[in-house]
N, CA, C and O atoms as a GROMACS GRO file, in nm:
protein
  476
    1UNK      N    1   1.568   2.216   1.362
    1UNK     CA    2   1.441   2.159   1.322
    1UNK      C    3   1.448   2.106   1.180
    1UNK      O    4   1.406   1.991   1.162
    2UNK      N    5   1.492   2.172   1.082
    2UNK     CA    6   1.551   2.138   0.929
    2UNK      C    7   1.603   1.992   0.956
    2UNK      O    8   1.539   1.889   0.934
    3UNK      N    9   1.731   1.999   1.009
    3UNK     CA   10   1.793   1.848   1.020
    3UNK      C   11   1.721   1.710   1.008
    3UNK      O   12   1.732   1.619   0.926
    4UNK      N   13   1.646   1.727   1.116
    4UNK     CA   14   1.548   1.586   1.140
    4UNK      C   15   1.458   1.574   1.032
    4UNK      O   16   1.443   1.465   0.977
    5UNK      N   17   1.402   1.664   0.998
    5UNK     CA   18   1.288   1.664   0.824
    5UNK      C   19   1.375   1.610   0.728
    5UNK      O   20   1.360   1.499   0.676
    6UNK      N   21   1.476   1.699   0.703
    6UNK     CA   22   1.573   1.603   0.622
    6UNK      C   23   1.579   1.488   0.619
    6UNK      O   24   1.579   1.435   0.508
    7UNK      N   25   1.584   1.411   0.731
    7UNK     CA   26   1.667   1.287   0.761
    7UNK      C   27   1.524   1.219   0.724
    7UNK      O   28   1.535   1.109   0.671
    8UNK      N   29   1.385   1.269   0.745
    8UNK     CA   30   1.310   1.154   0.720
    8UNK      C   31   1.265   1.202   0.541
    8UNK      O   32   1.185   1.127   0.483
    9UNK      N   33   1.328   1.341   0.457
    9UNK     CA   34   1.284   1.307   0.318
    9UNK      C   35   1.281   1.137   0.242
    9UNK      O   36   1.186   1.068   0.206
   10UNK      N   37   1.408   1.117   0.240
   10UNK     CA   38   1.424   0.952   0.196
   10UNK      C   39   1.313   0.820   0.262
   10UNK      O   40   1.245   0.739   0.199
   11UNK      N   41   1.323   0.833   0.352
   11UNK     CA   42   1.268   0.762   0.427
   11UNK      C   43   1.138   0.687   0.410
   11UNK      O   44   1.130   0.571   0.450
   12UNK      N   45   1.006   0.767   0.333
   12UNK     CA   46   0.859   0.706   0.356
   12UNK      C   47   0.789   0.762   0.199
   12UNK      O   48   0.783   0.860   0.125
   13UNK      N   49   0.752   0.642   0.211
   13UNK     CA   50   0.669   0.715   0.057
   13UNK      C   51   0.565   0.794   0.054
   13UNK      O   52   0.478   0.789   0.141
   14UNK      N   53   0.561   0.916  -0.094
   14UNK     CA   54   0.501   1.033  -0.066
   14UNK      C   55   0.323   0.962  -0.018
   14UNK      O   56   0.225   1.027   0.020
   15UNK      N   57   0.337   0.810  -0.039
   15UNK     CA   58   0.146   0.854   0.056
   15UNK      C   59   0.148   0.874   0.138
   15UNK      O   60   0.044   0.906   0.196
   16UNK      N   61   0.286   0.869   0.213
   16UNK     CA   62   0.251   0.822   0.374
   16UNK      C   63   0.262   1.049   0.414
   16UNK      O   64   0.191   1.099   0.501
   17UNK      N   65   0.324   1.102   0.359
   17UNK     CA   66   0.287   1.274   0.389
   17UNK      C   67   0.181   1.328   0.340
   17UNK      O   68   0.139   1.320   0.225
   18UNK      N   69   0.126   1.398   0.455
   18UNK     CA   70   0.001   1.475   0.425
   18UNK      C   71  -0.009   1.573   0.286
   18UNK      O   72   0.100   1.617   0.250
   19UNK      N   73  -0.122   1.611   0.208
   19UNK     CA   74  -0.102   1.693   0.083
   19UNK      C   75  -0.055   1.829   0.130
   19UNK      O   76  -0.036   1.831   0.251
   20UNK      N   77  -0.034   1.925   0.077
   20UNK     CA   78   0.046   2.071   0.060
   20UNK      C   79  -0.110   2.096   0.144
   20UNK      O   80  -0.128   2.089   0.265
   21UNK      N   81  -0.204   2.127   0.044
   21UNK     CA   82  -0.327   2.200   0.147
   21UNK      C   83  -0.381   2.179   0.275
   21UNK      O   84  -0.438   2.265   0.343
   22UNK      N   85  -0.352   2.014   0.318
   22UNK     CA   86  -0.381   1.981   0.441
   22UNK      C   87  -0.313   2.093   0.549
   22UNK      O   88  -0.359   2.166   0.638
   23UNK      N   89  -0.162   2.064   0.485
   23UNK     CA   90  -0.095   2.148   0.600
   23UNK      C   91  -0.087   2.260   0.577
   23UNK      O   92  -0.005   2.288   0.664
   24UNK      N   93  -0.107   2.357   0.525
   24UNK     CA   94  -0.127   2.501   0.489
   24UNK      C   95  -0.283   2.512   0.604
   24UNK      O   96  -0.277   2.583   0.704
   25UNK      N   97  -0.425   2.424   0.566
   25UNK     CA   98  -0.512   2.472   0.614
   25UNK      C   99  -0.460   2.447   0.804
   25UNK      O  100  -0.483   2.533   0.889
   26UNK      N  101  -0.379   2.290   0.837
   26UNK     CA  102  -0.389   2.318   0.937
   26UNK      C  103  -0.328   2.406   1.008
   26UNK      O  104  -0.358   2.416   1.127
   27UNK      N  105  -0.254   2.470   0.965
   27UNK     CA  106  -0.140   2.597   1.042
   27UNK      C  107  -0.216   2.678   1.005
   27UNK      O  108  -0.141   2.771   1.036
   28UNK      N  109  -0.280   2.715   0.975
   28UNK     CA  110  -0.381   2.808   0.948
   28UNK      C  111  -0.533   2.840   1.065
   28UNK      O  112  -0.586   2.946   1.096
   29UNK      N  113  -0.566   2.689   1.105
   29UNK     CA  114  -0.634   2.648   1.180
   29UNK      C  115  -0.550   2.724   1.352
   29UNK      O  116  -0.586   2.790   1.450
   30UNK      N  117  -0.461   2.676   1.315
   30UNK     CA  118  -0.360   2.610   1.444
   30UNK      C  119  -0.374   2.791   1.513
   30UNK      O  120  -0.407   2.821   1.627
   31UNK      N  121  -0.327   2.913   1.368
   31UNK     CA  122  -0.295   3.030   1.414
   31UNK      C  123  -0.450   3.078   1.421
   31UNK      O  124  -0.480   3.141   1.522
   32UNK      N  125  -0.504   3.066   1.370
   32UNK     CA  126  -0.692   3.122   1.453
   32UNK      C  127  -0.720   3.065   1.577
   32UNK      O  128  -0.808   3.128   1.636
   33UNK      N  129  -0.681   2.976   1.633
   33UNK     CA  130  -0.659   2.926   1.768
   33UNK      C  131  -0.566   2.989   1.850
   33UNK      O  132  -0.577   3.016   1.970
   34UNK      N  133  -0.497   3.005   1.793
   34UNK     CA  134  -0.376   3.100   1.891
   34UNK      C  135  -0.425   3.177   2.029
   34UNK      O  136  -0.528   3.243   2.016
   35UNK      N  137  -0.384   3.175   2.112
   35UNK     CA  138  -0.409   3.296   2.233
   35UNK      C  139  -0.287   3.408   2.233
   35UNK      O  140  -0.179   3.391   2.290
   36UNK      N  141  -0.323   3.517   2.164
   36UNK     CA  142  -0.178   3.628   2.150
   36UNK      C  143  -0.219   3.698   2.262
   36UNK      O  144  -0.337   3.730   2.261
   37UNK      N  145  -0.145   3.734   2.371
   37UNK     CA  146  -0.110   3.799   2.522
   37UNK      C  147   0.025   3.881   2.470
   37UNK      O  148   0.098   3.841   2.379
   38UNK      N  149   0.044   4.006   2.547
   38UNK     CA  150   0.156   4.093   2.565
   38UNK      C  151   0.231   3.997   2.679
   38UNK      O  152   0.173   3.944   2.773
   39UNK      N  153   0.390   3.986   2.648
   39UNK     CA  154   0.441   3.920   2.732
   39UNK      C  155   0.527   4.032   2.825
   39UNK      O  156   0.640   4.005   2.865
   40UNK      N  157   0.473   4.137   2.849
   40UNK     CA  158   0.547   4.264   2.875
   40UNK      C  159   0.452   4.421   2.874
   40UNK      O  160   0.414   4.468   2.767
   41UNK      N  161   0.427   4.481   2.992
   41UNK     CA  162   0.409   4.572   3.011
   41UNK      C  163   0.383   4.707   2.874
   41UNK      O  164   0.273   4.754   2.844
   42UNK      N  165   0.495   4.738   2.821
   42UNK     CA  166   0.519   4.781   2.718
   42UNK      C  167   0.486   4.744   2.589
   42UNK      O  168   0.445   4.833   2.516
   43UNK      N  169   0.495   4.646   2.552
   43UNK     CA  170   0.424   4.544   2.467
   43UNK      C  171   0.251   4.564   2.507
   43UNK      O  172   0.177   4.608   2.418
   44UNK      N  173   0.197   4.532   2.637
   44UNK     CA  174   0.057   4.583   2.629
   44UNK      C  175   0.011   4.709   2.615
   44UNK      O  176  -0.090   4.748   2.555
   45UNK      N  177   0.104   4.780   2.683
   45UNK     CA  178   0.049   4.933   2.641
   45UNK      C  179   0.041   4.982   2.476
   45UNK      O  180  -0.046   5.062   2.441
   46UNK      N  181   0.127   4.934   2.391
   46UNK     CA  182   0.194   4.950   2.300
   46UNK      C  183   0.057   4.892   2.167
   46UNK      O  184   0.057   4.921   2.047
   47UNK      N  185  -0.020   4.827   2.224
   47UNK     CA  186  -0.071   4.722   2.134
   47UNK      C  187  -0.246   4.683   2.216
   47UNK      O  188  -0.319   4.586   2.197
   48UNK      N  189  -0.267   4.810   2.310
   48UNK     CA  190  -0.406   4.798   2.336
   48UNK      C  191  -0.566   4.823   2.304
   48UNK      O  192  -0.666   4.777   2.359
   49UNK      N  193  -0.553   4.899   2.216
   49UNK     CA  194  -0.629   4.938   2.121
   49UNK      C  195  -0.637   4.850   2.016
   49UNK      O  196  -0.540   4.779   1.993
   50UNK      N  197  -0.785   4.839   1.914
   50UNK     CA  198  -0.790   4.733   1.838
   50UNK      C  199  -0.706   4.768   1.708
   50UNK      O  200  -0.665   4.678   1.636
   51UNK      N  201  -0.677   4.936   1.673
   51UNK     CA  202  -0.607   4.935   1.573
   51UNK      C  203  -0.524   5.051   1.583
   51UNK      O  204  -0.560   5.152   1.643
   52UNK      N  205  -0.406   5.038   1.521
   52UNK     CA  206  -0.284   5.146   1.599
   52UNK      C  207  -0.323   5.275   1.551
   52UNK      O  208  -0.400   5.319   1.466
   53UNK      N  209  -0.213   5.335   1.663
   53UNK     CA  210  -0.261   5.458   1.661
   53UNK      C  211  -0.096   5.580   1.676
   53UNK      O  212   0.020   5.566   1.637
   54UNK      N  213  -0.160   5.680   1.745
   54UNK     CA  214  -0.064   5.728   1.798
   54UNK      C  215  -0.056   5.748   1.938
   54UNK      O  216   0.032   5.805   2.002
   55UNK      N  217  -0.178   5.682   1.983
   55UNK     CA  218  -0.199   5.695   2.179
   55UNK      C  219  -0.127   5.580   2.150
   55UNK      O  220  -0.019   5.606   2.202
   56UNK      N  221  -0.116   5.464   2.097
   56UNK     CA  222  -0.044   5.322   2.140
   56UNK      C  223   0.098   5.341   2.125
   56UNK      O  224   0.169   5.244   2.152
   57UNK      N  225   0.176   5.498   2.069
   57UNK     CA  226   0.313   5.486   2.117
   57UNK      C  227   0.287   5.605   2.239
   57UNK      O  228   0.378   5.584   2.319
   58UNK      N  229   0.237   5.675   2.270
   58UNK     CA  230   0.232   5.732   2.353
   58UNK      C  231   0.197   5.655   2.498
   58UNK      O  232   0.233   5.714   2.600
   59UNK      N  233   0.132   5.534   2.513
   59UNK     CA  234   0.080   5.452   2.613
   59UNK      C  235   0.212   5.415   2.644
   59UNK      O  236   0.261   5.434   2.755
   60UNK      N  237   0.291   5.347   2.521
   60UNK     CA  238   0.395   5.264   2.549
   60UNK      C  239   0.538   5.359   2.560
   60UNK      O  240   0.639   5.294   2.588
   61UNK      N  241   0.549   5.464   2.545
   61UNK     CA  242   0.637   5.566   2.644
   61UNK      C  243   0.583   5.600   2.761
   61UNK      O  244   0.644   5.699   2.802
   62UNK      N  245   0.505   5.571   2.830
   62UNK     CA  246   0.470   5.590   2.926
   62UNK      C  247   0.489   5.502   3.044
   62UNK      O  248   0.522   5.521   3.161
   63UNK      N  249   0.450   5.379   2.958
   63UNK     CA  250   0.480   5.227   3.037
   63UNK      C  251   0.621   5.224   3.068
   63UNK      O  252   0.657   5.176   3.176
   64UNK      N  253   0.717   5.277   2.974
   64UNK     CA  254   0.844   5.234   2.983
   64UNK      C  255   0.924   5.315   3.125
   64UNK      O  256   0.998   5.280   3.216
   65UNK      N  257   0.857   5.450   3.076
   65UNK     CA  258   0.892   5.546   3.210
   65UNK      C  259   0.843   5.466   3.341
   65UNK      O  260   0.938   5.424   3.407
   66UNK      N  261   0.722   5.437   3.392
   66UNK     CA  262   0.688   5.347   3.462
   66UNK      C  263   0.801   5.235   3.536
   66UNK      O  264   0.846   5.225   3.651
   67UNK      N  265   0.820   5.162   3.411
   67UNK     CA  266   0.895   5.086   3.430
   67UNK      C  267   1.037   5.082   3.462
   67UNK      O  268   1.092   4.991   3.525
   68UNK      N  269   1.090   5.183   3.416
   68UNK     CA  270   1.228   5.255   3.453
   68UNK      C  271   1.226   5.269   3.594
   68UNK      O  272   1.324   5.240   3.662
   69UNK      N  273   1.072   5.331   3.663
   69UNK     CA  274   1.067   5.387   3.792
   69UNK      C  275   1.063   5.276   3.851
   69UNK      O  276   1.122   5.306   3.954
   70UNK      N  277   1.031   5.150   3.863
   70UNK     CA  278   1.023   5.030   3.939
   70UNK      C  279   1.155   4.944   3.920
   70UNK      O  280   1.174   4.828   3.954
   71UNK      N  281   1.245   5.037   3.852
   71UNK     CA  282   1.379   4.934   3.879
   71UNK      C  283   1.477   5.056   4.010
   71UNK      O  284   1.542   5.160   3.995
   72UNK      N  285   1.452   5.001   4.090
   72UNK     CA  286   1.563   5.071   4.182
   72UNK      C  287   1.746   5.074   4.130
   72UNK      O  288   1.826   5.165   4.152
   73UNK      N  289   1.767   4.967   4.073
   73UNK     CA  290   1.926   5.024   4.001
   73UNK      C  291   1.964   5.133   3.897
   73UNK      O  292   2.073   5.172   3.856
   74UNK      N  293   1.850   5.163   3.870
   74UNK     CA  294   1.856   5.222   3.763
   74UNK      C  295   1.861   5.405   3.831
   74UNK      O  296   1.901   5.494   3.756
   75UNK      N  297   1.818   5.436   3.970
   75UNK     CA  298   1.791   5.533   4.001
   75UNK      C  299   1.769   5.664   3.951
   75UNK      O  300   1.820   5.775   3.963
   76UNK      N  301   1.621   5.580   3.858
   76UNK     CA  302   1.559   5.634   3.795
   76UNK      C  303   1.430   5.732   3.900
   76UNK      O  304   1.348   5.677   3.973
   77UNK      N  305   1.445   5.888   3.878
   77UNK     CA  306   1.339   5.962   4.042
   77UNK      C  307   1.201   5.907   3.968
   77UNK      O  308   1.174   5.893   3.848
   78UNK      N  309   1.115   5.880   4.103
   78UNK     CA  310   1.051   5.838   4.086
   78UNK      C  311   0.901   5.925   4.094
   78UNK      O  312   0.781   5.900   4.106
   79UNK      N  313   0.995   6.046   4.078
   79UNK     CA  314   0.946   6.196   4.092
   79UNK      C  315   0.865   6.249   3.924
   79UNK      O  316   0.761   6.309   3.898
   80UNK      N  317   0.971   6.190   3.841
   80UNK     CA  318   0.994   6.183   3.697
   80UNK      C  319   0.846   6.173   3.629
   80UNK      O  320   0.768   6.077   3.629
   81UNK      N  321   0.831   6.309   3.568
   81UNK     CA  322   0.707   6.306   3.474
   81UNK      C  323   0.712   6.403   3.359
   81UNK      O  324   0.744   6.522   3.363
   82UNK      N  325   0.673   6.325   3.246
   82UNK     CA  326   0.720   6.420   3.099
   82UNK      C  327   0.567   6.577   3.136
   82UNK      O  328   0.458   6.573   3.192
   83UNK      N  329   0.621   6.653   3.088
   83UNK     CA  330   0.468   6.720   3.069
   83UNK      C  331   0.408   6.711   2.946
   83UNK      O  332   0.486   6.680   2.856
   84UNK      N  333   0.269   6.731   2.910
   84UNK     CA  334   0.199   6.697   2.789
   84UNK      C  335   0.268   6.774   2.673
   84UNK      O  336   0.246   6.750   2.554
   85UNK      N  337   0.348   6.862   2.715
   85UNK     CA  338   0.390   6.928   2.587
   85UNK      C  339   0.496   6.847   2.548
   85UNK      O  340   0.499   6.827   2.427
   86UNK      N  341   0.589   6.791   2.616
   86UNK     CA  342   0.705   6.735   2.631
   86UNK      C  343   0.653   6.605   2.546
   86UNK      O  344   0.678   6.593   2.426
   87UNK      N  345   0.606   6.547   2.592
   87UNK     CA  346   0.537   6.425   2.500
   87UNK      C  347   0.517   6.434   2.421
   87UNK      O  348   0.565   6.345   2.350
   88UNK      N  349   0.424   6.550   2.342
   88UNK     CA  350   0.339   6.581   2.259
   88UNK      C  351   0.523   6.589   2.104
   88UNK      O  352   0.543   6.521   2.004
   89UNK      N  353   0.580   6.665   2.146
   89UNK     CA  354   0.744   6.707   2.118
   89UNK      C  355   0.778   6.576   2.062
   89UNK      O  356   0.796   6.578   1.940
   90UNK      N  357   0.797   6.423   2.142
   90UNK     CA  358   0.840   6.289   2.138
   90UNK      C  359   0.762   6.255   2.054
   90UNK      O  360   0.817   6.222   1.948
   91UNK      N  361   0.605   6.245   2.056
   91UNK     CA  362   0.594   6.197   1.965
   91UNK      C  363   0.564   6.222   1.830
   91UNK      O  364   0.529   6.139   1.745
   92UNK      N  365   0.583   6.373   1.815
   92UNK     CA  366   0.580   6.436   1.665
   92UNK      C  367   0.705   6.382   1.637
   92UNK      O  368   0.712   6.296   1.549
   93UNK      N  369   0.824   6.424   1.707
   93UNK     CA  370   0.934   6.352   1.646
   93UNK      C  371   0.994   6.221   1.624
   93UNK      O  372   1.087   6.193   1.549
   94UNK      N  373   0.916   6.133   1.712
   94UNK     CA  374   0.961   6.012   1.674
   94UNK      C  375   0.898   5.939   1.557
   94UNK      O  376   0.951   5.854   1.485
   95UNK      N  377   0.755   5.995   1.551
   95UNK     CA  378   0.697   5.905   1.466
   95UNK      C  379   0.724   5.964   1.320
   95UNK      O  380   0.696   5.919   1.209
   96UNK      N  381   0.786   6.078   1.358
   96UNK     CA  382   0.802   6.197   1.198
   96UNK      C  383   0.668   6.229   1.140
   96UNK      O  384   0.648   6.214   1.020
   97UNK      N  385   0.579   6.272   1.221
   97UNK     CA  386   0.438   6.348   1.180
   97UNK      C  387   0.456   6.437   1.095
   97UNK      O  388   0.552   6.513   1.102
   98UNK      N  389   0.336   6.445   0.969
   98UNK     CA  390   0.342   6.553   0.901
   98UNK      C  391   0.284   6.683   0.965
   98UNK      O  392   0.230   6.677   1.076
   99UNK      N  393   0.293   6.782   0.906
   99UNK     CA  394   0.213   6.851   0.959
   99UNK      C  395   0.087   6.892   0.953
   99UNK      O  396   0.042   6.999   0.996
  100UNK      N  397   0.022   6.792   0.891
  100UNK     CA  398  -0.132   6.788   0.943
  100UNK      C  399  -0.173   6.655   1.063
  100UNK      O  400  -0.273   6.636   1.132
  101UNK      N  401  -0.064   6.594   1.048
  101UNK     CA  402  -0.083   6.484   1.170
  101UNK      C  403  -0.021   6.541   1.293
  101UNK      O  404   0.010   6.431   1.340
  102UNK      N  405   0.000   6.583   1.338
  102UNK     CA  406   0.079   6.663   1.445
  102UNK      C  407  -0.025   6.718   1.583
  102UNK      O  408  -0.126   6.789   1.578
  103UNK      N  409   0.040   6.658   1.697
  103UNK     CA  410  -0.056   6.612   1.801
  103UNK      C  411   0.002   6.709   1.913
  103UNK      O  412   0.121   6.743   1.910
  104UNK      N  413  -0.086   6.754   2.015
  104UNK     CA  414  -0.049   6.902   2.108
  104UNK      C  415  -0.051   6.818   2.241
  104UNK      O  416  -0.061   6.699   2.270
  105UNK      N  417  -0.038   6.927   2.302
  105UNK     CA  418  -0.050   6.892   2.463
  105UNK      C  419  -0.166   6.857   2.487
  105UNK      O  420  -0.165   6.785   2.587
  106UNK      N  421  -0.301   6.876   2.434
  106UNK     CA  422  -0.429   6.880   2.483
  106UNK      C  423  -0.426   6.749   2.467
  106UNK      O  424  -0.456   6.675   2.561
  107UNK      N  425  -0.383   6.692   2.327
  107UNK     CA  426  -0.419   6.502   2.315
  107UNK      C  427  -0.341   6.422   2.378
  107UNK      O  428  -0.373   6.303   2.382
  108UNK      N  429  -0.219   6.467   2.442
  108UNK     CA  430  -0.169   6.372   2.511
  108UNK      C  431  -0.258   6.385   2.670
  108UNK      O  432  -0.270   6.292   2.749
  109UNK      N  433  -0.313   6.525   2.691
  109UNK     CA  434  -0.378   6.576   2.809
  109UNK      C  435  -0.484   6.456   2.813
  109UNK      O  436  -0.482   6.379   2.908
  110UNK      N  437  -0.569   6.442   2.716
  110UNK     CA  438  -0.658   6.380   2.741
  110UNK      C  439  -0.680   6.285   2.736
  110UNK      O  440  -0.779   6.236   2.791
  111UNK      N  441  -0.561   6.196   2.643
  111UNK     CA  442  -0.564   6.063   2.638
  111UNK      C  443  -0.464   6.017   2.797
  111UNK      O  444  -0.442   5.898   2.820
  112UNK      N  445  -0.421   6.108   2.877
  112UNK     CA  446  -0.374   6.057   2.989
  112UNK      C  447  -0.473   6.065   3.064
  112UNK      O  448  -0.472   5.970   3.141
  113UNK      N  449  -0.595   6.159   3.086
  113UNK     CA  450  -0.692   6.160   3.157
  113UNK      C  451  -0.814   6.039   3.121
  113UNK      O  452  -0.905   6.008   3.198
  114UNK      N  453  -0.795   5.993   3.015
  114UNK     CA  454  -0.887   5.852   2.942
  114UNK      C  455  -0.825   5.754   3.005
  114UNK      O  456  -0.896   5.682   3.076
  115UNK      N  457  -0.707   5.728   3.000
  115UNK     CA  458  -0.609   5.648   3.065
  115UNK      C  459  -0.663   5.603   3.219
  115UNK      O  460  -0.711   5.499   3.264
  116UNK      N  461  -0.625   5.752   3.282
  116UNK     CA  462  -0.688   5.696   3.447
  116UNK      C  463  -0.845   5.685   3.476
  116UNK      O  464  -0.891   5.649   3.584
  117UNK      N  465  -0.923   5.721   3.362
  117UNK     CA  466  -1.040   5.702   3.358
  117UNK      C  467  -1.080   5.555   3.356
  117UNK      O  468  -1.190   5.509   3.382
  118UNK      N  469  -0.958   5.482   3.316
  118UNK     CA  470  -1.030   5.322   3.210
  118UNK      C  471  -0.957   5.224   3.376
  118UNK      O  472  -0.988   5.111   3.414
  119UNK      N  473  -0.857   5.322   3.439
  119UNK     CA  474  -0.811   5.206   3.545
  119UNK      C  475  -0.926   5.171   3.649
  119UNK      O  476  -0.907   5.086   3.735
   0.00000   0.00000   0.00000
C-alpha cells in the first residue's frame, strides 16, 4: 500500500491533497461507523459484556471447550466438563489474581447458571 502513495508524492501539487485534519476527522468518522462483530465463537464469548471482566475469560474457556467438542478429529469426549472448582483454579491462575480478587466455585456456579439463563 506504501508503494503506490509513494509513487504519487511527486506527482500533484500540495492543493490538489486533502489538509492533515480532513483526513484524521475522516478516519475518524469512517471508525464510528464501523460495524465490530466477533468473527469467532470465542472471540464472542470472550468480548460479550460491555466491559471486561473475569466471566469474559471464563465464557471464553468455555467456548473453546465447546469448540474442541465439535471437532471430531480432535477426539475430544464429548463427555468433557471442567467442574466449578476446576475453573474457578484456571482462572485464578491464569489471570494471576490477587488475593482479594480471587473467584470460587460459587462464581463460576453462577455465572454458568446466568449463562443458560440468557440462552
Amino acid at each position: 500500500m506504501a508503494e503506490p502513495l509513494q509513487s504519487l508524492a511527486g506527482q500533484f501539487d500540495l492543493k490538489y491533497w486533502p489538509y492533515l485534519p480532513a483526513v484524521i476527522k475522516e478516519i475518524g468518522d469512517n471508525a464510528d461507523a464501523a460495524e465490530i462483530y466477533a468473527t469467532d465463537p470465542i472471540t464472542q464469548a470472550a468480548t460479550s459484556s460491555n466491559r471486561s471482566s473475569k466471566a469474559d475469560f471464563v465464557r471464553a474457556v468455555l467456548s473453546m471447550i465447546d469448540e474442541l467438542k465439535d471437532k471430531p478429529s480432535l477426539d475430544f469426549p464429548q463427555s468433557f466438563c471442567l467442574s466449578d472448582s476446576a475453573m474457578a483454579d484456571i482462572v485464578n491462575t491464569c489471570l494471576m489474581l490477587s488475593a482479594e480478587e480471587l473467584v470460587d466455585s460459587t462464581y463460576v456456579k453462577n455465572l454458568r447458571h446466568r449463562e443458560k439463563r440468557s440462552l
